[in-house]
N, C-alpha and C positions, 0 to 999 in steps of 0.2 A: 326213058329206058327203065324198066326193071328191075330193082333194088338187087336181085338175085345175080343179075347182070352185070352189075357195077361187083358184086363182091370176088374175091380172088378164090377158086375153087379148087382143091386139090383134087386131083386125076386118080380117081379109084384105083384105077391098074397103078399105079407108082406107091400106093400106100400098103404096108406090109398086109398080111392077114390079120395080122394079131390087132390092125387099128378097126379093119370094116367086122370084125367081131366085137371088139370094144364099144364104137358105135351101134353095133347092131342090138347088143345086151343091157347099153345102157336107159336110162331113162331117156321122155325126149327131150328135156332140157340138159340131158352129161354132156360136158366139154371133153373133149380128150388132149391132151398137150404133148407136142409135140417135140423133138430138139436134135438138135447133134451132134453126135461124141465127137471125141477127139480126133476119131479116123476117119472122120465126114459122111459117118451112116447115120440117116436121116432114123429118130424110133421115136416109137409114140405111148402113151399108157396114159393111167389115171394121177399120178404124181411124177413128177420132174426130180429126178436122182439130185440130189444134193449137190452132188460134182459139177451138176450141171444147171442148179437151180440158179444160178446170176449171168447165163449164158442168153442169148436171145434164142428166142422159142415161138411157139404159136400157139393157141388154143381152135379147137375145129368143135361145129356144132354136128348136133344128127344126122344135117345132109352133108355133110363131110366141106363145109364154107366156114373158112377162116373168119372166126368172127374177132378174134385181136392179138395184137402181133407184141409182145415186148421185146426190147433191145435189151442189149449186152447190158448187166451192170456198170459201169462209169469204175474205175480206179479211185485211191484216196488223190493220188498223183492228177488225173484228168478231171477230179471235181472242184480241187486247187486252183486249178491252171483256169476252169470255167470261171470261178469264181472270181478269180484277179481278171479275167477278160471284161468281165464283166463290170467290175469295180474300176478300170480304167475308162468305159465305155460311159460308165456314171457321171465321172471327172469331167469326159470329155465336154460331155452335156450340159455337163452343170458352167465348166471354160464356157462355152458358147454362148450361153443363156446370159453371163453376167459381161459376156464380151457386148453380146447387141444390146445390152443396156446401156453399158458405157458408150455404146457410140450414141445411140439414140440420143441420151444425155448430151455429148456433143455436138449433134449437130442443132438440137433444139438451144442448147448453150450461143455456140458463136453463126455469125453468119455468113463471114466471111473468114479467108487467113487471117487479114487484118482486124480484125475483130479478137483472133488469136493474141496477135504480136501486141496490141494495146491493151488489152487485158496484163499479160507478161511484164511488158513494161510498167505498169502502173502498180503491180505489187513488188517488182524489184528499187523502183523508186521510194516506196513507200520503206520497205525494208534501210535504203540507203542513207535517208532520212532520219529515221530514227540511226543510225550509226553514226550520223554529224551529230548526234544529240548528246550522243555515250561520249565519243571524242572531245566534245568539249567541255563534259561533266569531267573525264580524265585529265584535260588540261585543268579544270581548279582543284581537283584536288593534288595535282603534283604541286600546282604552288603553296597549296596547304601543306602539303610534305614537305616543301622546301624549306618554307617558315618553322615550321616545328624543328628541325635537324640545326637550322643554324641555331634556334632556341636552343638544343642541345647543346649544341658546340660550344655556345657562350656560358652555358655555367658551366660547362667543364674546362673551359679558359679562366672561369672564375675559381678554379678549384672543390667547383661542387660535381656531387654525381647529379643527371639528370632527374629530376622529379618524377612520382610515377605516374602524374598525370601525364605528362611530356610523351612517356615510354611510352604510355598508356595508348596517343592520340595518334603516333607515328605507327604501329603497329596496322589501327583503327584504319588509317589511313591509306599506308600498304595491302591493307586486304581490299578494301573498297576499289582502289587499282586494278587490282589483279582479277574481281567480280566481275569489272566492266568489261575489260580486256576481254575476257571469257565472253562475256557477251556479244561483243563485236565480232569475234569469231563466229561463234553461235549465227549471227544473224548473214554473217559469210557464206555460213557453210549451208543457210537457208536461200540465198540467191543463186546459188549454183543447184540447190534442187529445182526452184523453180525453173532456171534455166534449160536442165534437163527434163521437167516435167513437162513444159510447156511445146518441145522440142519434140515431143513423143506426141502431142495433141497435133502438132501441124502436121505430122507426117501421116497420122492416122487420117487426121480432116481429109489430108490431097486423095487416100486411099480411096475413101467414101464419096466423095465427090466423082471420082475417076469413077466407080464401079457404078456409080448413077448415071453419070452420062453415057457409057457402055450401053448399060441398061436400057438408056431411051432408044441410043443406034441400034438397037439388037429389037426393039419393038414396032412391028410394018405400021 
């Protein structure tokens, strides 16, 4: 089809006088532009009135064929609104992209659920482990604390004050309690993440699994 054909032609009888003399006088390359007021009358000249210069308009060449069309200027309001569309449209992209990484990584990780739950096991064990360790690091030193205190008591039955190495060791001691304590917490509050982490991989695993074998039923 012919390029002339495809373009959008304005109809000479609908265009004022003042455009097909405009066209007529100008060079062959003059555009004339086009637009419309406020009262929906279509007018046309060599410059676009101010009022109406961020409106959408048209430009017409010598055989009166729209050669380009601009839209309405945008608002500060509507290029805002684009621009957070667009900026959550990024986010969404960018979720997606590091979601099918993470599963890829799963599935190329375990092989099975059970592959999941031994895995799980195996670092909460490990964790547990090392908390028999603390525990019973915290049982010598309470009997160290203990010794030290009755130390205490007896030279104050002797009528001395405690020595400051005495003070010194029970303090020592007291805090090294209190360090582990914290740590057996710590490694607590570590088995309940794995247990919730891990709790979050099987559920995802089942997801992915299900949508593969969907996948296969859905392919003749």
């Amino acid at each position: 089809m012919p390029r002339e054909k495809k373009m959008r032609r304005i109809d000479t009888l609908y265009l004022a006088p003042l455009l097909l003399a405009l066209l007529a006088a100008g060079p062959a390359t003059a555009r004339i532009k086009c637009w419309t007021t406020d009262e929906g009358v279509r007018e046309c000249g060599n410059v676009v009135p101010p009022k109406y210069a961020q409106k959408k308009r048209i430009e017409v060449n010598k055989q009166g064929v729209v050669v380009k069309e601009l839209e309405e200027a945008r608002s500060k309001e509507e290029i805002a609104a684009e621009r957070e569309r667009q900026r959550k449209l990024e986010e969404e992209r960018k979720r997606q992209a590091e979601q099918a990484r993470k599963d890829r990584i799963l599935l190329e990780t375990f092989s099975s659920e059970d592959d999941i739950v031994l895995t799980r096991d195996g670092k909460i064990a490990a964790l547990e482990s090392e908390i028999k360790l603390t525990r019973s690091r915290i049982d010598k030193l309470r009997d160290n604390l203990d010794q030290m205190i009755r130390a205490a008591a007896a030279q104050e039955r002797a009528g001395k004050e405690p020595s400051a190495e005495v003070t010194r060791d029970i303090a020592s001691l007291k805090r090294q309690i209190a360090e582990n304590e914290r740590h057996i917490q710590d490694k607590r509050a570590e088995q309940e993440a794995i247990r919730k982490e891990f709790q979050g991989y099987l559920e995802r695993y089942r997801e992915l699994r299900r949508q593969q074998t969907e996948g296969k039923e859905d392919t003749p």
